[in-house]
C-alpha positions as a Markdown table, in Angstrom:
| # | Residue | x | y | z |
|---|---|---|---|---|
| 1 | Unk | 6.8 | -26.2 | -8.1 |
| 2 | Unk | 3.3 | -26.9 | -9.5 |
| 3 | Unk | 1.8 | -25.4 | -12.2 |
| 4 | Unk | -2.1 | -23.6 | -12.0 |
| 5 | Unk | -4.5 | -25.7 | -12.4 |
| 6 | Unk | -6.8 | -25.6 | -15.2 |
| 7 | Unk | -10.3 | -25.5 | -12.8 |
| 8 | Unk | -8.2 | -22.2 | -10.7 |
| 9 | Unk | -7.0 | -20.6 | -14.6 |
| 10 | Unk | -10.3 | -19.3 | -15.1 |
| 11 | Unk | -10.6 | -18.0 | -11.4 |
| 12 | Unk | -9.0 | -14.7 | -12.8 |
| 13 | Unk | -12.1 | -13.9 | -15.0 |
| 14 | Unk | -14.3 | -13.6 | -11.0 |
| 15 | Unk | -11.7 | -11.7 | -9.5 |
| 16 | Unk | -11.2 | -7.9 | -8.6 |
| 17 | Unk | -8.7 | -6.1 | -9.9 |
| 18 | Unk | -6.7 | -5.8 | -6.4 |
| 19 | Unk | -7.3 | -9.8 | -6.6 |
| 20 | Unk | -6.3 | -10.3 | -9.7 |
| 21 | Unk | -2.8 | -8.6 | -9.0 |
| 22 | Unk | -2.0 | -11.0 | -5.7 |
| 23 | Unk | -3.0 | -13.9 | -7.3 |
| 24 | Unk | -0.8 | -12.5 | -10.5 |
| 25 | Unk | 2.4 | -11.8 | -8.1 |
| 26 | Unk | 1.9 | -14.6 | -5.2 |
| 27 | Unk | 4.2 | -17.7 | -5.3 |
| 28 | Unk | 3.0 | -19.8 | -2.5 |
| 29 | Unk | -0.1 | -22.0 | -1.9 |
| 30 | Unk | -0.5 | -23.9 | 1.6 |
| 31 | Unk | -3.8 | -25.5 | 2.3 |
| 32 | Unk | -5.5 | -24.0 | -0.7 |
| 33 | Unk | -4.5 | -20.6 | 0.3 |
| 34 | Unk | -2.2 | -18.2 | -2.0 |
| 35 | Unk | 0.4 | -16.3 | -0.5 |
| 36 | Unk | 3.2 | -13.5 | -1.2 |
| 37 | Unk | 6.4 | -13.9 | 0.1 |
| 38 | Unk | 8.3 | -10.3 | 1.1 |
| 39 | Unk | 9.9 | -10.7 | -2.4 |
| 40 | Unk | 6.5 | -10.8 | -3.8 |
| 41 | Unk | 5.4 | -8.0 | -2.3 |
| 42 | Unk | 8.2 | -5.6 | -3.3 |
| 43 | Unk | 8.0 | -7.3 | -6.9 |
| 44 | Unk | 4.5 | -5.8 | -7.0 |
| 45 | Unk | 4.7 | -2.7 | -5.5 |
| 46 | Unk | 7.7 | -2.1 | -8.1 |
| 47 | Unk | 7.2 | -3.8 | -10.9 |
| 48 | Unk | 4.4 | -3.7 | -13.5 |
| 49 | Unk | 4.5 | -7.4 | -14.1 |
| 50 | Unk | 6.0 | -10.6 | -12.0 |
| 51 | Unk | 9.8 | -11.4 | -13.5 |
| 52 | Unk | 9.1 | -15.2 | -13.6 |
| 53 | Unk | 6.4 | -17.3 | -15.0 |
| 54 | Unk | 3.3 | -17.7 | -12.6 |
| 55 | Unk | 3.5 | -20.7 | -10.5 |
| 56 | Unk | 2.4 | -21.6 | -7.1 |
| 57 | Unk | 4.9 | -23.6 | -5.1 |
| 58 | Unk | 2.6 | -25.5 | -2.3 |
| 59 | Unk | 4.5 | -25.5 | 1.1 |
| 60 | Unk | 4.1 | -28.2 | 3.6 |
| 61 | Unk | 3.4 | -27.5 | 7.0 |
| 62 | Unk | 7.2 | -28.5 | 8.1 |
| 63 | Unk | 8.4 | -25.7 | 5.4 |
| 64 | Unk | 5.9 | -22.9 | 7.0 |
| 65 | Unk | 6.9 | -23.9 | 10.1 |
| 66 | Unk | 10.3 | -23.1 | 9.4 |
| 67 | Unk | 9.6 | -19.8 | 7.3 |
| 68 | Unk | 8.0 | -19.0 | 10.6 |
| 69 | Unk | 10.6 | -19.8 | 13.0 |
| 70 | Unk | 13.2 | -17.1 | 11.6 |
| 71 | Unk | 10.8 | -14.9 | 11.6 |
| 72 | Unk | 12.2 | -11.7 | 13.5 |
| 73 | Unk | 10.7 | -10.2 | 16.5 |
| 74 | Unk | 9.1 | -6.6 | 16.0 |
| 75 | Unk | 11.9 | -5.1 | 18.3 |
| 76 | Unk | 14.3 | -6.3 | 15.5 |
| 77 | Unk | 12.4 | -4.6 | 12.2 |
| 78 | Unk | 14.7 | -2.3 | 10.0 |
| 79 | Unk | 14.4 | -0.6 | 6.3 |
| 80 | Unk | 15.3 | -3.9 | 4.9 |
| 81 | Unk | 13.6 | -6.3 | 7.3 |
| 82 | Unk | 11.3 | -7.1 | 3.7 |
| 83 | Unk | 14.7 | -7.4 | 1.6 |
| 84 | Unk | 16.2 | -9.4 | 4.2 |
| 85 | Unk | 13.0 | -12.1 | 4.4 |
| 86 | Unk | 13.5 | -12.1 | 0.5 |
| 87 | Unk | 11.6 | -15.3 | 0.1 |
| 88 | Unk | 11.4 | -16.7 | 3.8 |
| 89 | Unk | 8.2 | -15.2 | 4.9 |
| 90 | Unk | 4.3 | -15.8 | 3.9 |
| 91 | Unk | 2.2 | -12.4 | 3.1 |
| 92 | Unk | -1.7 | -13.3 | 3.2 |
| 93 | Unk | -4.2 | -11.3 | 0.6 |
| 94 | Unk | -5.5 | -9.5 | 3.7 |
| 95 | Unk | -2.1 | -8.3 | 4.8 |
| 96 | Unk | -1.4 | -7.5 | 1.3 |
| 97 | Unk | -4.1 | -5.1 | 1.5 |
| 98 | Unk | -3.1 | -3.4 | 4.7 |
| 99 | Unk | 0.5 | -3.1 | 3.3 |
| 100 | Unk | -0.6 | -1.1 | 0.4 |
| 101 | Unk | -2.6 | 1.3 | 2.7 |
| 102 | Unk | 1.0 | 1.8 | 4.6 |
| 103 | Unk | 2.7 | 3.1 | 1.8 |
| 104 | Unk | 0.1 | 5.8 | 0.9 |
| 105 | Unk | -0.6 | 7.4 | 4.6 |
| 106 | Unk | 0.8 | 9.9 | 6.2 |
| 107 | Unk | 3.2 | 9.6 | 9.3 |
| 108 | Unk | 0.4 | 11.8 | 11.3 |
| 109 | Unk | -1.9 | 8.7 | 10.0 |
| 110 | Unk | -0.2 | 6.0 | 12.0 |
| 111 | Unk | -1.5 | 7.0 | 15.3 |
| 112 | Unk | -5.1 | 6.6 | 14.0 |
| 113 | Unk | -4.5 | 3.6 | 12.4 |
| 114 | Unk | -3.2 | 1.9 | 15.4 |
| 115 | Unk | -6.0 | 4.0 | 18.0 |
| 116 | Unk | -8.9 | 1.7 | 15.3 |
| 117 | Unk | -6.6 | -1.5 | 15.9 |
| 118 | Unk | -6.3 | -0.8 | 19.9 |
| 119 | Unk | -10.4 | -1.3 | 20.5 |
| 120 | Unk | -10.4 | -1.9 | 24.3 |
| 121 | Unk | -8.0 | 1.2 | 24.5 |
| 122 | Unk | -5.2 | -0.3 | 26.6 |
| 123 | Unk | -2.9 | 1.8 | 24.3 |
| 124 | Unk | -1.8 | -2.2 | 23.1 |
| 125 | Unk | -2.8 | -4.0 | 20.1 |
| 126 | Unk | -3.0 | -8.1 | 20.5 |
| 127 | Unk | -3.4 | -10.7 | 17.9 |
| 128 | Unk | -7.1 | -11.1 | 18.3 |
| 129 | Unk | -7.6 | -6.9 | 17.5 |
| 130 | Unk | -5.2 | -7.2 | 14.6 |
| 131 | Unk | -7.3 | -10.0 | 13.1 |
| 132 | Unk | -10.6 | -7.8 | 12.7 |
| 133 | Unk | -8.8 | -6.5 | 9.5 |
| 134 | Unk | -9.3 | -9.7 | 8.4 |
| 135 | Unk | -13.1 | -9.5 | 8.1 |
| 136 | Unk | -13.3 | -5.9 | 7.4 |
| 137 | Unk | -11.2 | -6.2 | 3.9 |
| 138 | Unk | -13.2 | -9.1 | 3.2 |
| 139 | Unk | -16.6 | -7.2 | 3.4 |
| 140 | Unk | -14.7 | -4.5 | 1.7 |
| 141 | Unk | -13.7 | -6.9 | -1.6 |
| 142 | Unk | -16.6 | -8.7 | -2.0 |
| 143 | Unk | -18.4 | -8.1 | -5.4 |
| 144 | Unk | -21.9 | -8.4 | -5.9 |
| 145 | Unk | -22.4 | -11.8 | -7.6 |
| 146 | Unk | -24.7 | -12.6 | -10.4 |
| 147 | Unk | -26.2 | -15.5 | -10.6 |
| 148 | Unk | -23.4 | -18.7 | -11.4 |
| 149 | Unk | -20.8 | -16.7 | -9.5 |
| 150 | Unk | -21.4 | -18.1 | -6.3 |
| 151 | Unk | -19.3 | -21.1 | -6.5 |
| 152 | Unk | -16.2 | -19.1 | -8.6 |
| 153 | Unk | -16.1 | -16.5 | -5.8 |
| 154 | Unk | -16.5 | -19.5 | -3.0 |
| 155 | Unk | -13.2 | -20.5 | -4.5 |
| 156 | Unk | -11.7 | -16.8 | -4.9 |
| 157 | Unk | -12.3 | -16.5 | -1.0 |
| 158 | Unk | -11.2 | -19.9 | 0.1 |
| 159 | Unk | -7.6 | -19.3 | -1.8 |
| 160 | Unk | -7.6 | -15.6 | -0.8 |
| 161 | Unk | -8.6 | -15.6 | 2.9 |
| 162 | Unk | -8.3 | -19.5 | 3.7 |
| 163 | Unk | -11.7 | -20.2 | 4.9 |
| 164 | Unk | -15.4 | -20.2 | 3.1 |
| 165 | Unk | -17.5 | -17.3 | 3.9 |
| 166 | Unk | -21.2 | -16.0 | 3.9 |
| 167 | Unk | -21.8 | -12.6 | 1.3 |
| 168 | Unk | -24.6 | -11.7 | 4.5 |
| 169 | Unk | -22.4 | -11.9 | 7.4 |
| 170 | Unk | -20.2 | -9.0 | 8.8 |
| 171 | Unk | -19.8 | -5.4 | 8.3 |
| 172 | Unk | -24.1 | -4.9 | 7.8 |
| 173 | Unk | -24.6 | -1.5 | 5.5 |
| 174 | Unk | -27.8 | 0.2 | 5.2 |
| 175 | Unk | -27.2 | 1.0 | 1.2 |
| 176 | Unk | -24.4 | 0.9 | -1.1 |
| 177 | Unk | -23.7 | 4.6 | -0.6 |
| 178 | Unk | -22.9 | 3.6 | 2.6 |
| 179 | Unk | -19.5 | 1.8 | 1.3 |
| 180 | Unk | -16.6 | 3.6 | 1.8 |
| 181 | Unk | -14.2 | 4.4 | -1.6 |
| 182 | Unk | -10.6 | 3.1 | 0.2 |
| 183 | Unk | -9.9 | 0.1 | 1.8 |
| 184 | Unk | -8.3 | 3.1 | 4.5 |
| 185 | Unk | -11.7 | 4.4 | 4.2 |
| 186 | Unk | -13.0 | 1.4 | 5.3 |
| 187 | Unk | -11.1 | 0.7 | 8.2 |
| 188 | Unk | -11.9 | 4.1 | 9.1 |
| 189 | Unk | -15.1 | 3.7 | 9.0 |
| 190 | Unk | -15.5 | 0.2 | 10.4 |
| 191 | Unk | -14.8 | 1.5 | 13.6 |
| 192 | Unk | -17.6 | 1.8 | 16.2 |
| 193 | Unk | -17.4 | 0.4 | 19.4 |
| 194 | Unk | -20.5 | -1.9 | 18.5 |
| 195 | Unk | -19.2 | -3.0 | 15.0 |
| 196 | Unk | -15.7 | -4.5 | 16.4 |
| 197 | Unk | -17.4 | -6.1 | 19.2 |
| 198 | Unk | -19.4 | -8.3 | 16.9 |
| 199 | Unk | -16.3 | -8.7 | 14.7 |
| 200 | Unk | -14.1 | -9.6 | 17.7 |
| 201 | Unk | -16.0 | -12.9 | 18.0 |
| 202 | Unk | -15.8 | -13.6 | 14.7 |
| 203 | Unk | -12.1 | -13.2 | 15.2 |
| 204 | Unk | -12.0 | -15.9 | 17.3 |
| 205 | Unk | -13.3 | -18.4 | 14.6 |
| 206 | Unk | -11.3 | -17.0 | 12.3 |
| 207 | Unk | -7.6 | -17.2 | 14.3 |
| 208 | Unk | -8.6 | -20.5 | 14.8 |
| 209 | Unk | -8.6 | -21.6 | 11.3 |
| 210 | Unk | -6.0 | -19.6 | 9.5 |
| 211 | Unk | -2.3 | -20.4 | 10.1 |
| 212 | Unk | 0.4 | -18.0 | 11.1 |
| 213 | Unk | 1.9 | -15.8 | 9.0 |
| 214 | Unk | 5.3 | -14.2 | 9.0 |
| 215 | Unk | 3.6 | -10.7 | 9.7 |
| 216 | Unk | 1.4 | -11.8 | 12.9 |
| 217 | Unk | 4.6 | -13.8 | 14.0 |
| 218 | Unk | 6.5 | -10.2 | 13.7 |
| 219 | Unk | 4.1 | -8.7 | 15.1 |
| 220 | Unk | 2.9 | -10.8 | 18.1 |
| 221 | Unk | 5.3 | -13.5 | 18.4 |
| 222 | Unk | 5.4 | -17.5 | 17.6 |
| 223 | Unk | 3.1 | -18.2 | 20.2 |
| 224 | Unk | 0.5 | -14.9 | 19.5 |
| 225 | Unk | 0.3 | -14.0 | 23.1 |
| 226 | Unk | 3.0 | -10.9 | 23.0 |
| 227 | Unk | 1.1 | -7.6 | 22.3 |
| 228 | Unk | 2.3 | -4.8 | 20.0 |
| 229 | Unk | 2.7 | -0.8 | 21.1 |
| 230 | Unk | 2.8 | 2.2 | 19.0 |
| 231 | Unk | 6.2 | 2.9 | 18.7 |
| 232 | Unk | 6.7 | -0.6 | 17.4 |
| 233 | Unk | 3.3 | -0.1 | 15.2 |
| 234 | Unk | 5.0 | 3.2 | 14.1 |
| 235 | Unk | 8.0 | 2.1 | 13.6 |
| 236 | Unk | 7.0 | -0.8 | 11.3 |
| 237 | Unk | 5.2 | 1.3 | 9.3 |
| 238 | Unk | 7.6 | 4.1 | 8.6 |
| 239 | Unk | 10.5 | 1.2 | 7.9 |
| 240 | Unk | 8.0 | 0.0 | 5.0 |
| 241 | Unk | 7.7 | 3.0 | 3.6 |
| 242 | Unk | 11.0 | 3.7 | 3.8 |
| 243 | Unk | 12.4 | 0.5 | 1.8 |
| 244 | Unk | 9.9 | 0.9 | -1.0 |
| 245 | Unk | 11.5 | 4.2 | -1.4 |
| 246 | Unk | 14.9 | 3.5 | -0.8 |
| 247 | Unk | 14.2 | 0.4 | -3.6 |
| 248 | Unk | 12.6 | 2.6 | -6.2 |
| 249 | Unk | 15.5 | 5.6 | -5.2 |
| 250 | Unk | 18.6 | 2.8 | -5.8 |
| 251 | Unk | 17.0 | 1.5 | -9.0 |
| 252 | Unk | 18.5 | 4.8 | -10.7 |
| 253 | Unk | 20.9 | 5.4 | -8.9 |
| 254 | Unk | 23.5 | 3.1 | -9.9 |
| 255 | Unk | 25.1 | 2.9 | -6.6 |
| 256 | Unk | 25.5 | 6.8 | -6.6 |
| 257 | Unk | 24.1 | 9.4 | -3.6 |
| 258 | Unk | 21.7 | 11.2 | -6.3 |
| 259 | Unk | 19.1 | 10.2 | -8.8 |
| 260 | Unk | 19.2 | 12.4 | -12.2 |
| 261 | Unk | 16.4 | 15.1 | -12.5 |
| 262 | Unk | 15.3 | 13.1 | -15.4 |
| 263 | Unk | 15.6 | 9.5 | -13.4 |
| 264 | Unk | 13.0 | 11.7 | -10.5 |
| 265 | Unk | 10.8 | 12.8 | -13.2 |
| 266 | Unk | 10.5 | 9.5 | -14.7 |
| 267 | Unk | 9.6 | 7.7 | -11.3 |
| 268 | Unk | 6.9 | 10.6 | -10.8 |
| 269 | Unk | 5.2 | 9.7 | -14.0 |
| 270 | Unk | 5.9 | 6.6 | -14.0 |
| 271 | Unk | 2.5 | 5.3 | -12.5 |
| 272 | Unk | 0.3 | 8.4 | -13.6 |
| 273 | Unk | -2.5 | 8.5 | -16.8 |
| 274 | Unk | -0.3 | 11.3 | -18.4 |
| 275 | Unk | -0.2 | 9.8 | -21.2 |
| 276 | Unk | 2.1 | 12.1 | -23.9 |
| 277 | Unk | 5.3 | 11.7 | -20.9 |
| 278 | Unk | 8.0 | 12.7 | -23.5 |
| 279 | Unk | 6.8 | 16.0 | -23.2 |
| 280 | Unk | 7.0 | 16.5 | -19.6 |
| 281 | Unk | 10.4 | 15.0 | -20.0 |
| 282 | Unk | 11.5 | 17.4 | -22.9 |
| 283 | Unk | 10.3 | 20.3 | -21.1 |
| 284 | Unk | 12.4 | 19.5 | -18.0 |
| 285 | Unk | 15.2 | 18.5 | -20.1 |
| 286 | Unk | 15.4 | 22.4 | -21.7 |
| 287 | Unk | 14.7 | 24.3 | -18.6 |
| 288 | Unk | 17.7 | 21.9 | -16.5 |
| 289 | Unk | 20.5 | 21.6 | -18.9 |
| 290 | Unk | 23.3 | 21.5 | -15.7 |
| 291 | Unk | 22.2 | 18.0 | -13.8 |
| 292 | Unk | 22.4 | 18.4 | -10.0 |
| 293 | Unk | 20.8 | 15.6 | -8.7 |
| 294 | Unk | 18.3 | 14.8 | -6.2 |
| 295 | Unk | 19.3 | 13.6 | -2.7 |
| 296 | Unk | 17.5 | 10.0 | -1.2 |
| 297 | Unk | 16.3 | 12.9 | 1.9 |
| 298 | Unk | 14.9 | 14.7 | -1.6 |
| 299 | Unk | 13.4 | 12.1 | -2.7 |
| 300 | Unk | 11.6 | 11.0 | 0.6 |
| 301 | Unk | 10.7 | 14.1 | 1.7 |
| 302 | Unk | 8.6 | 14.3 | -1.7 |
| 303 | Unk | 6.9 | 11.0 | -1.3 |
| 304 | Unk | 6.1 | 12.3 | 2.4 |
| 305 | Unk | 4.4 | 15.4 | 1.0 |
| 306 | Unk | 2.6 | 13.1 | -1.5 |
| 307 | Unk | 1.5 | 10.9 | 1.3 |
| 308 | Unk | 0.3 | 14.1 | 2.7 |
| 309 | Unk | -1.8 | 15.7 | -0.3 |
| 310 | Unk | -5.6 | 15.5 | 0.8 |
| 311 | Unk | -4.0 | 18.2 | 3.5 |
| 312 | Unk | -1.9 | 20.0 | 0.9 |
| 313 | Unk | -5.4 | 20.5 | -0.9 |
| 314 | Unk | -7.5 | 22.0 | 1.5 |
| 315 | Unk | -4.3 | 24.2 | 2.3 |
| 316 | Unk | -4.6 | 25.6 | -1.3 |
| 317 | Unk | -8.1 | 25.7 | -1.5 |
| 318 | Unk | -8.2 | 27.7 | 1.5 |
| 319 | Unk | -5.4 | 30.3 | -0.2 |
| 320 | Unk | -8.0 | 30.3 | -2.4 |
| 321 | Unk | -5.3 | 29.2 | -5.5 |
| 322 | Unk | -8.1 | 26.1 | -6.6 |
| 323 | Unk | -8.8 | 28.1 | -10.3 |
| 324 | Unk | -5.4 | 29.6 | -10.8 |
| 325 | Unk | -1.4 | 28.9 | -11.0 |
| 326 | Unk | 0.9 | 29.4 | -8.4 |
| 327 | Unk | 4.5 | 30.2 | -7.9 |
| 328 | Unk | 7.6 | 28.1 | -6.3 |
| 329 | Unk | 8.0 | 30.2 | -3.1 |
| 330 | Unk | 3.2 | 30.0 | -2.8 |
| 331 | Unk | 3.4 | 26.0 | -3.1 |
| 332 | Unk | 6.8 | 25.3 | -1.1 |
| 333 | Unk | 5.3 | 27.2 | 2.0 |
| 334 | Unk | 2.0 | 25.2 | 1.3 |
| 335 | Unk | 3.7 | 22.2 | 1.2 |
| 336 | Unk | 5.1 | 23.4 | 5.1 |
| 337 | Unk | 1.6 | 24.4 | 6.1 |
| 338 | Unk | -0.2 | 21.5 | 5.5 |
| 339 | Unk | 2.2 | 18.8 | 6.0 |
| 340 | Unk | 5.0 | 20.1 | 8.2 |
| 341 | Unk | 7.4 | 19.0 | 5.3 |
| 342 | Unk | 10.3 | 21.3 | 4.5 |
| 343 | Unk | 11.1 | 21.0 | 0.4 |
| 344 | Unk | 14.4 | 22.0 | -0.8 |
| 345 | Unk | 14.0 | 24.9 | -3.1 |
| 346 | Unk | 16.1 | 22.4 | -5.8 |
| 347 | Unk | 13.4 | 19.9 | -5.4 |
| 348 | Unk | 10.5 | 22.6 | -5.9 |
| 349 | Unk | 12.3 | 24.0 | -8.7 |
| 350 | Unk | 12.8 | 20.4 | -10.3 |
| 351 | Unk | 8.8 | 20.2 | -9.7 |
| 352 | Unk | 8.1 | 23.1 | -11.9 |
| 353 | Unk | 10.2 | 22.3 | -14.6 |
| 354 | Unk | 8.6 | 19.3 | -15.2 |
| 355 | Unk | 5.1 | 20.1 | -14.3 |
| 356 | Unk | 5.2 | 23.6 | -15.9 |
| 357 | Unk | 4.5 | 23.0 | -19.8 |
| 358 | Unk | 3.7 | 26.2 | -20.6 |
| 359 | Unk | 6.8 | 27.8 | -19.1 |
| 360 | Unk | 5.1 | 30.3 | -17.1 |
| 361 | Unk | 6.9 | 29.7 | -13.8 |
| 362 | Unk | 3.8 | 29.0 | -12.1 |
| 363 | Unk | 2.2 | 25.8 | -11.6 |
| 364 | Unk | -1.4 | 24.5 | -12.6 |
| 365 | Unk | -3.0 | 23.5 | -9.2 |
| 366 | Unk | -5.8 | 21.3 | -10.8 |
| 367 | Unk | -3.5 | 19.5 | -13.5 |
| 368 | Unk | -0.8 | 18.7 | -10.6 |
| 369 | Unk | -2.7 | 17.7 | -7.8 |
| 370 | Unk | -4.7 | 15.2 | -10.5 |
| 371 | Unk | -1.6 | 13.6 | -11.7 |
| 372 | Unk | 0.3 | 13.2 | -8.1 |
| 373 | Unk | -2.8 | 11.7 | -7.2 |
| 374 | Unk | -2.3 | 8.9 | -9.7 |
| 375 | Unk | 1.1 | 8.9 | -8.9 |
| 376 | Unk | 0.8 | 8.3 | -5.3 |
| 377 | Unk | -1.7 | 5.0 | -5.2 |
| 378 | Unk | 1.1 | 3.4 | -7.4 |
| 379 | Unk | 1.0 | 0.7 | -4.6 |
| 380 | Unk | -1.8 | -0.6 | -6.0 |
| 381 | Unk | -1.3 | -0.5 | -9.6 |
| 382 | Unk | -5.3 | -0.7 | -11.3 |
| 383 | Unk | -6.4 | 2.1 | -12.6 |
| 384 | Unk | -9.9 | 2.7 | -10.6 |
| 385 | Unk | -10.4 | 4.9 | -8.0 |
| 386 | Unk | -9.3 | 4.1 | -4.1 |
C-alpha cells in the first residue's frame, strides 16, 4: 500500500466535486490511473465517507490480469454480482459516472440508454460503441481552466481517464448554454448520428491505450470481441439498482423481512437539504404509534417511483395539483399514471405521515417533489444540481 503523494495531495483543490468523491473513495492506481473496486463503489454510493484511511494500492499488471480473469461473463450477473467482486474488480472514473446515472433512471430508461450506445443500429452494443462514453463524460467534466491550471488538470485527467487530453477536442458546443445539466443529459444529447461518428474514431485511440476493466470484461468478454444485447444491457442495470437497494434495505433490517417506518423515513431523508429531520421524524412517530413495517417489494417499489418523478410531475401538473395539497388516494393513482408503479396504500400512508407536518392529510406537492428530488441523486452525494 502506498501512501498519496505530496505533488497528487494538492490535486483535490482542481478537482470537481464528482472528482473529488472517486478520488476520495478509489483504492487502486495502475499506471497512474485511479480506480474503484466494486467495494468502492457500494462504499460511496452508501456511505458519506470511505471507512479506511485514503490510500492507493498500485497494482501490477500480473495483479490486473488476474482481477480480470475471474471476471464473470454478463450471462452470469445477479443482485450481488458487485458484493460478490468485493475487491476483485477495477471501476474506472468514467464507469463510475455511468453507474451513478443507472441508479437514478427509470426501467422505461434502459431501452434509450442502450438504443444511444447501439449507433449502427444492429440492436448490439460492442466494445468500441460502449467506449464513446468515454469521451462524452470527459467533455462533460472538464472545467474551464484559469490560467496555471493547465498542468493540475493535465494531471486530474491523466489519473482519472488514463491518457492526456486536449480541452478543444471532442464534443464541439456552439455556447455554454448549449451544455446539458446531467451527465444523462449529456449522453442524451451527444447523440447525433454525426457526433458519434467522429467520436467513434477517437474510440479507436482511446481502446488502444486504456487497459481492461472488470466492467468491459463483463460486458464484452476477455478478449473484447463478444457484443452485448438488451436483455443483458437491461438486465445489468436493473441488478445494480437492485443491490444498492437491497444494501441500503438490509442495513436496517437486522436480518428481519421489514424495515421500521422510522428506519424508511430515515433513509428517505437521509440524503435530502431538510435540514430540522427530527421533526419529520416526530411527526411520523405520533401519527404511527403501532409499527408495521415496510416490505423490501415496499421499499423498491418507492425507489422505482422516485426513479420515475420527472413523469410523476407532469402527471400532477397536468391534474392541475402544482399550487395546492393532495390527498393519499389523488397521489397513489398518480404515482400509477405516470409510472405504472402500484404503491401499497401502507406505504402511501407512511408517505404522508412523514411528509405531512401540518397534519392536514393532504400532502404539499411543491415541498415533496423538492425534497425526493434531493433524495433521489443520493448516488452522487454533492450538493449541486445534476
Amino acid at each position: 500500500v502506498t501512501e498519496n503523494r505530496s505533488d497528487l495531495e494538492d490535486l483535490h483543490l482542481y478537482a470537481t466535486p464528482r472528482e473529488q468523491r472517486f478520488r476520495r473513495f478509489a483504492s487502486l492506481e495502475f499506471e497512474g490511473q485511479l480506480y474503484m473496486t466494486p467495494y468502492d463503489f457500494i462504499q460511496a454510493v452508501t456511505n458519506d465517507e470511505p471507512k479506511r484511511a485514503k490510500k492507493w494500492r498500485s497494482l501490477s499488471k500480473q495483479e490486473l490480469n488476474q482481477i480480470l480473469m475471474e471476471t464473470p461473463p454478463v450471462w452470469k450477473g445477479s443482485s450481488k454480482l458487485f458484493r460478490n467482486l468485493n475487491e476483485k474488480g477495477v471501476i474506472s472514473y468514467t464507469e463510475y459516472l455511468f453507474l451513478l446515472c443507472i441508479l437514478t433512471k427509470p426501467h422505461a430508461g434502459f431501452r434509450i440508454a442502450f438504443n444511444m450506445f447501439d449507433t449502427d443500429g444492429n440492436e448490439m452494443v460492442d466494445k468500441k460503441e460502449f467506449l464513446v462514453l468515454q469521451e462524452i463524460f470527459r467533455k462533460k467534466n472538464e472545467k474551464r481552466e484559469r490560467k496555471g491550471d493547465e498542468e493540475k488538470r493535465a494531471m486530474l485527467r491523466l489519473q482519472l481517464y488514463g491518457y492526456h487530453t486536449s480541452t478543444n477536442s471532442v464534443l464541439k458546443t456552439e455556447g455554454e448554454d448549449l451544455v446539458p445539466r446531467s451527465y444523462w443529459d449529456t449522453l442524451r444529447r451527444s447523440t447525433s448520428q454525426a457526433l458519434f461518428s467522429d467520436l467513434a474514431e477517437r474510440a479507436d485511440d482511446i481502446s488502444s491505450s486504456l487497459s481492461d476493466t472488470t466492467l468491459l470484461v463483463h460486458f464484452f468478454g476477455k478478449k473484447g470481441k463478444a457484443e452485448l444485447n438488451f436483455e443483458d444491457f437491461y438486465r445489468f442495470m436493473d441488478n445494480l439498482q437492485t443491490e444498492v437497494l437491497e444494501i441500503e434495505f438490509l442495513s436496517y433490517s437486522n436480518g428481519m423481512n421489514t424495515i421500521s417506518e422510522e428506519d424508511f423515513a430515515h433513509i428517505l431523508l437521509r440524503y435530502t437539504n431538510v435540514e430540522n429531520t427530527s421533526s419529520y421524524l416526530e411527526n411520523m412517530r405520533c401519527r404511527i404509534p403501532e409499527e408495521k413495517g415496510i416490505t423490501f417489494d415496499e421499499f423498491r417499489s418507492f425507489f422505482q417511483f422516485l426513479n420515475n418523478l420527472e413523469d410523476f410531475t407532469i402527471a400532477m401538473q397536468m391534474y392541475n395539483f402544482a399550487s395546492r395539497s393532495i390527498g393519499q388516494d389523488e397521489f397513489k393513482r398518480a404515482v400509477y399514471v405516470a409510472t405504472g408503479v402500484k404503491l401499497s396504500p401502507h406505504l402511501v400512508n407512511t408517505v404522508f405521515k412523514i411528509f405531512d407536518v401540518d397534519r392536514d392529510d393532504q400532502l404539499s406537492y411543491k415541498e415533496f417533489i423538492g425534497i425526493m428530488k434531493d433524495r433521489l441523486n443520493r448516488g452522487f452525494r454533492v450538493r449541486i444540481p445534476i
